[in-house]
MIFIDO-108866 format. One record per residue: x, z, y of N, C-alpha, C in turn. Coordinates in steps of 0.02 Angstrom, whole numbers, plus 50000, padded with zeros to 5 digits. Each point is the difference from the previous one (the first is absolute). Layout:
residues N
XZYXZYXZY
...
end
This chain:
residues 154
495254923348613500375002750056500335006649979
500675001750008500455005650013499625006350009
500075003449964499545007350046500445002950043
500485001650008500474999650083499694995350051
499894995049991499814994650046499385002150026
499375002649934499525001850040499895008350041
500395001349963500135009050042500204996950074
500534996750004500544999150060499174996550068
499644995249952499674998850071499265005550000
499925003249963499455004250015500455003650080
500685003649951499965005350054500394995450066
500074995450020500054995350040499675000450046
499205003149973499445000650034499635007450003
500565005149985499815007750006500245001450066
499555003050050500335003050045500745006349970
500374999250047500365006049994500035005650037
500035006249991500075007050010500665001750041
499965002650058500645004450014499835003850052
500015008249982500165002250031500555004650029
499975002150068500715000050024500015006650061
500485003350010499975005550057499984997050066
499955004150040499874997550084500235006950013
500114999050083500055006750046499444998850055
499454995749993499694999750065499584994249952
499325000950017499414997249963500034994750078
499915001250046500064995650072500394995749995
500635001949992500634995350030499894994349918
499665002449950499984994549930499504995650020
499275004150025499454993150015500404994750051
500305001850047500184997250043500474994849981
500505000249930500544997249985499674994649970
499345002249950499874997249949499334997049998
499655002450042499364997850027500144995950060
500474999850054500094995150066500564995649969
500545003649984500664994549999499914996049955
499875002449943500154996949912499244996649994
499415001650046499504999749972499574998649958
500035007849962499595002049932499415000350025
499674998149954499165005849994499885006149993
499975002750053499735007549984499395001149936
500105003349957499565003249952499855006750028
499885002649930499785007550006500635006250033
499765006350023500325005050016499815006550004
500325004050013499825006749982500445001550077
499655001950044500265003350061500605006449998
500384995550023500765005049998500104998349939
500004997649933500195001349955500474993749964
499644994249978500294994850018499324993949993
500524991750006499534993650031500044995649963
499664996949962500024993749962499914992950045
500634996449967500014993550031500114996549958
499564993049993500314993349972500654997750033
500434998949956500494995749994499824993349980
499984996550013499664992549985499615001849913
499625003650020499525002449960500515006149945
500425000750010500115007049960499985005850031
499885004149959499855008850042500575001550026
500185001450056500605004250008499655007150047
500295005249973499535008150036500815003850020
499714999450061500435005350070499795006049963
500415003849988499905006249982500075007550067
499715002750033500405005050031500445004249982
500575001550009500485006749958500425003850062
499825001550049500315003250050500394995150051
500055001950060500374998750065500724997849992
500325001649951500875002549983500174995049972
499274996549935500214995349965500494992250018
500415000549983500464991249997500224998749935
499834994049986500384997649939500575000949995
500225000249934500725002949963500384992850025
500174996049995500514993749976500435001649951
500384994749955500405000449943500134992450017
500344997649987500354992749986500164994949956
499974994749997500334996349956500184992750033
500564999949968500244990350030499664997049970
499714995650011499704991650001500344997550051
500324992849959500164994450038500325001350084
500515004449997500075002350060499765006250052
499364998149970499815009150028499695004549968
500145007150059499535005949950499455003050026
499684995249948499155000149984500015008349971
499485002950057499655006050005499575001049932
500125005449965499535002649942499875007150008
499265000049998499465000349983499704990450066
499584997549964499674991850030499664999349979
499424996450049499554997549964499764992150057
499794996149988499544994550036499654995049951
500024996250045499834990849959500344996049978
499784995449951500194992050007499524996650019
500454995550067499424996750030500204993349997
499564996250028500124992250003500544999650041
500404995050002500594998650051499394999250091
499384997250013499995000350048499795004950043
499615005049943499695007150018500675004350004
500694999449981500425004050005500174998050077
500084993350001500435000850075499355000650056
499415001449980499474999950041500255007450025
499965006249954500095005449996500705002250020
500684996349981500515002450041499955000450097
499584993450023499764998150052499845004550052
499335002449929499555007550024500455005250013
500295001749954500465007050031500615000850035
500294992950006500524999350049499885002950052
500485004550031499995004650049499435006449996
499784998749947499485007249996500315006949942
500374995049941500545004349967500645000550008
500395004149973500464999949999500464998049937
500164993149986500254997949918500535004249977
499985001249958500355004449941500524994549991
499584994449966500554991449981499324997750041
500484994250040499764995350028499664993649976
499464997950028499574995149971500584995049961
500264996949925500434996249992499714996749945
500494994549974499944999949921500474999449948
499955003949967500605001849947499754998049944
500525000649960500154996049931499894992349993
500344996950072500024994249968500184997949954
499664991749993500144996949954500075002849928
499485004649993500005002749926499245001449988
499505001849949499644998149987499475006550033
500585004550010499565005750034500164999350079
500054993550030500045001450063499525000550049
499765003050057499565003150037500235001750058
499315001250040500185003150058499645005450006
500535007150044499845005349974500175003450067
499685005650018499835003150067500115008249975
500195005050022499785007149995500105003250075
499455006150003499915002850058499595006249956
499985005550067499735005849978499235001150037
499555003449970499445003250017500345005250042
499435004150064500335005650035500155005849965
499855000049922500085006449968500934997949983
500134995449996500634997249970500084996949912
499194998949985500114997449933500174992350028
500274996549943500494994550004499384994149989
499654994550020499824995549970500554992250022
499804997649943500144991249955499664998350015
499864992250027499834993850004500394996249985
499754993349951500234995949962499744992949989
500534996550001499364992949988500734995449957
499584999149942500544994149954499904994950026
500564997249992499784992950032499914995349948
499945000049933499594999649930499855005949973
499175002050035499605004649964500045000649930
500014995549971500064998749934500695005449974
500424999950033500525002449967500025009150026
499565001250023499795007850028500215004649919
500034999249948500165003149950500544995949945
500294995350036500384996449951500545002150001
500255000049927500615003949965500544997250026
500625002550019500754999849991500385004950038
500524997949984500405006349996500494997850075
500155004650033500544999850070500615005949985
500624996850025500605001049991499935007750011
end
């Protein structure tokens, strides 16, 4: 076997790390613990909150009242996808389970759709903001398989 191949599924199976600013440790449990519902982990009062992301760490950080995410832009396929992002890839039925869920509770950035048809990276793809204003992605290929497959767009 490939040693890429076996790196690629170890860390397949590494949780991942992210942490991230907030303006309100409240208004994040609430986003991310009720809406999105994570697992609350560990915390440090006032300071910040660890949550599973379908088992990855993601930590609310506190950084003041004032804080909102920056935005920056870029086109994809018609629209402009917010940078700084972060979310999932999920199954096609856990995605539209979850567009479901937050219909009428967010406000979409891009609307629940799916872009890039008929090409090997096509998906369906959701963005909305946390109350701090960081940007999250939701995603679901509709061949998982092709979640990292190569080619090139015009």
């Amino acid at each position: 076997m490939r040693f890429d191949v076996v790196v690629v599924r170890r860390l397949a199976t590494t949780p991942f790390h992210h942490a991230f600013p907030v303006h309100s440790l409240d208004a994040a449990r609430s986003f991310y613990g009720n809406l999105l519902a994570c697992e609350e982990g560990r915390s440090a009062v006032g300071k910040w909150i660890d949550f599973s992301l379908s088992g990855h760490q993601i930590v609310c950080h506190w950084v003041g009242d004032d804080y909102r995410c920056v935005d920056y832009y870029n086109p994809v396929d018609g629209d402009e996808v917010p940078v700084p992002h972060f979310g999932l890839a999920l199954s096609v039925p856990d995605w539209h389970a979850l567009a479901e869920r937050v219909r009428g509770r967010v406000d979409f950035i891009i609307e629940p759709k799916l872009r890039f048809q008929a090409t090997p990276g096509e998906q369906y793809t959701m963005f909305f903001k946390d109350p701090s204003a960081n940007n999250l992605e939701f995603k679901a290929m509709t061949n998982p398989q092709n979640l990292f497959a190569k080619y090139t767009l015009a």
